[in-house]
N, C-alpha and C positions, 0 to 999 in steps of 0.2 A: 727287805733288800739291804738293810743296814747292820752293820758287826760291832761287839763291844769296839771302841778303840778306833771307830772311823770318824773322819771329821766333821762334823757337823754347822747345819749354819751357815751366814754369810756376814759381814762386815759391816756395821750400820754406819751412818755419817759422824758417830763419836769413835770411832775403830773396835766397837765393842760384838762381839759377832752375836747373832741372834737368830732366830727360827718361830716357825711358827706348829701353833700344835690346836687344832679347833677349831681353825682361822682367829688365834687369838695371838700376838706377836710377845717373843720373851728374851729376855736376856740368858744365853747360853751360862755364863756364872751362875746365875741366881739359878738355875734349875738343877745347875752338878750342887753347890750347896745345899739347896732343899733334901736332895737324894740320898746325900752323905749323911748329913746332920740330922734331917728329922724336922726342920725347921727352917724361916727364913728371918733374916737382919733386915733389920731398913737399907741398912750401905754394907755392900761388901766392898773391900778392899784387896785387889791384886798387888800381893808382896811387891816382887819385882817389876812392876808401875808396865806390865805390858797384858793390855786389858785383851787380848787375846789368845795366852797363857792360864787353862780355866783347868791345871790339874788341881787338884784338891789342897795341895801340901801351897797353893801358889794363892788361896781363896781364904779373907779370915773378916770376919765380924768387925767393924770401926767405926766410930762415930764422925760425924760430918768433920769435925776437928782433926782427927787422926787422920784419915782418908786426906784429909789437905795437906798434913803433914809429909805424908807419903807421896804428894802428885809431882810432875815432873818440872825441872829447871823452864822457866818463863822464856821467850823466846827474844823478848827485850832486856832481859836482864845482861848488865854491863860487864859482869864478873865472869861468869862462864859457870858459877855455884851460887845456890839456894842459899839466901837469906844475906849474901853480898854485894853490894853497891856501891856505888859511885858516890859521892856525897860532894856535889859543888861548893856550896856554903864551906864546906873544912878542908876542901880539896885532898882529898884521903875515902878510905873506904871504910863502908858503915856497916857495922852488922849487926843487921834485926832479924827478929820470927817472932813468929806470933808464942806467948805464953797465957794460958787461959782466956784463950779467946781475945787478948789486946796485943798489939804490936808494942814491943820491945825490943829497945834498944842496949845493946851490948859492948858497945864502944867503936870508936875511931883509928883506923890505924893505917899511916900510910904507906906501910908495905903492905900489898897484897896479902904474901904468903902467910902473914900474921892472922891478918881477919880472918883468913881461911881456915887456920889450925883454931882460931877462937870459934868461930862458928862451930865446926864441927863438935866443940867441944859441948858448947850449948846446948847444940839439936839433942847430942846425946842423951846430957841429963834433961832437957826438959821435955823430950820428945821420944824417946827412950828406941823399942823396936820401930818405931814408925817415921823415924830422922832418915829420911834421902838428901845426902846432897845436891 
């Protein structure tokens, strides 16, 4: 009853849609990568952070590191951008990310749009295809 190309699935309570095949329950991602590739990753990672976008070109292999690097802007965060903040203490904005697994710090600056262009520059080189804003 079902056509290549129709949608499958429903929406779990992490917005990740999934289905069941057995009575065994599965993440709709990890089965289109299985199908494609031949194989499965411990963590797949959706490009464009919208985990219910499972075309192929949208699905790629990443370690728990990268997948973080790639997750979306915190909902507390003061900036409005990943990896910038508020900083009391110097009254100006901080910007940190994590590099090899430690939180570092990249400097202070209290114009906004500075930290912003410096972060981004960071994420870049240290976080390369996987640096979201």
């Amino acid at each position: 009853k079902f056509r290549a190309g129709d949608p499958v699935g429903s929406q779990n309570d992490l917005g990740y849609l999934r289905t069941t095949i057995n009575y065994k329950p599965y993440r709709v991602h990890r089965i289109i990568f299985l199908m494609h590739h031949g194989w499965m990753p411990s963590i797949i990672d959706h490009v464009d952070g919208d985990k219910t976008n499972n075309r192929i070109e949208n699905l790629r292999p990443a370690t728990t590191s990268q997948n973080g690097m790639n997750s979306v802007t915190r909902t507390d965060n003061t900036s409005g951008v990943k990896g910038v903040c508020w900083h009391k203490g110097s009254q100006s904005w901080r910007v940190v990310i994590h590099v090899d697994g430690k939180q570092t710090t990249f400097g202070y600056h209290k114009d906004k749009d500075k930290a912003i262009a410096l972060c981004a520059e960071v994420r870049a080189k240290h976080h390369g295809e996987f640096a979201k804003g």
